[in-house]
C-alpha positions as CSV (number, residue, x, y, z in Angstrom):
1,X,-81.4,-152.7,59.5
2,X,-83.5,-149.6,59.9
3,X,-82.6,-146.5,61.8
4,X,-83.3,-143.1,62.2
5,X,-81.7,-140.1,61.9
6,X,-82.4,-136.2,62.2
7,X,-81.5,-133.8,60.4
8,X,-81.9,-129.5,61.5
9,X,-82.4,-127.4,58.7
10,X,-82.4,-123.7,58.8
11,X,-85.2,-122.3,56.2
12,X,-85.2,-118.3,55.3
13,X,-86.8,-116.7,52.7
14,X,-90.3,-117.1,50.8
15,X,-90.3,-121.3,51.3
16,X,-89.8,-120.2,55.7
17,X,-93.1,-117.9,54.8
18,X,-95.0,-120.0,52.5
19,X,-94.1,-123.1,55.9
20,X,-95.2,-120.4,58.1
21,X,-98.6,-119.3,56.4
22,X,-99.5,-122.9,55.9
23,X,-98.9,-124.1,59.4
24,X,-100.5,-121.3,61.3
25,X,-101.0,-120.1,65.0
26,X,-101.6,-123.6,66.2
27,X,-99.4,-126.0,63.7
28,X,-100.4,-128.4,61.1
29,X,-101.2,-131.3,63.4
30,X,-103.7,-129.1,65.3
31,X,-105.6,-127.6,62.5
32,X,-105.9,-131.2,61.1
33,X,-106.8,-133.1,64.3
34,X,-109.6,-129.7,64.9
35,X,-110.9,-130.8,61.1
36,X,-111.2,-134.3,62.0
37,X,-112.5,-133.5,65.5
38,X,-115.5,-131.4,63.7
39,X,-115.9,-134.0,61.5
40,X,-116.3,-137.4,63.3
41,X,-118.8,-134.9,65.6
42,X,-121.1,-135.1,63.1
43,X,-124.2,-137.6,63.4
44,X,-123.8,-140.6,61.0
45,X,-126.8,-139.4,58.7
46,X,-124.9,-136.6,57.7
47,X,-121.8,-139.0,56.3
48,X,-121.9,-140.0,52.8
49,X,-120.9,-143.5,51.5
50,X,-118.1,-142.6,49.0
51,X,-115.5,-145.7,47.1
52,X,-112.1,-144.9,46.1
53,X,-113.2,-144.5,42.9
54,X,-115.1,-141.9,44.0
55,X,-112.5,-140.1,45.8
56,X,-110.1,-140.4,42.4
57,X,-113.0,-139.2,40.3
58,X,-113.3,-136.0,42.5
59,X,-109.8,-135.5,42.7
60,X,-108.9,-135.2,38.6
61,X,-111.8,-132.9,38.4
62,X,-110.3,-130.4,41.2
63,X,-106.6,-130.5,39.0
């Protein structure tokens, strides 16, 4: 039943530079994949043991 399907889509304007300025030089996947590469480097005493709940918690106080 599924299928996929592509669709172009020509952006201009502030939303092409807001895209742009958010992506950067190297694109979204390979800013993200350098923060988890940084991050997973780090020695196990450094991680923190955090629940969901935590992660919720945090994330209403930053808005």
């Amino acid at each position: 039943m599924g299928y996929e399907k592509a669709i172009s889509v020509d952006i201009t304007g502030e939303l092409a530079e807001y895209i742009s300025s958010a992506v950067g030089e190297y694109g979204l996947y390979e800013a993200f994949r350098a923060e988890l590469q940084e991050a997973f480097a780090e020695p196990e005493s450094n991680h923190r043991y955090v629940t969901a709940e935590d992660v919720i918690a945090r994330n209403k106080l930053r808005g």
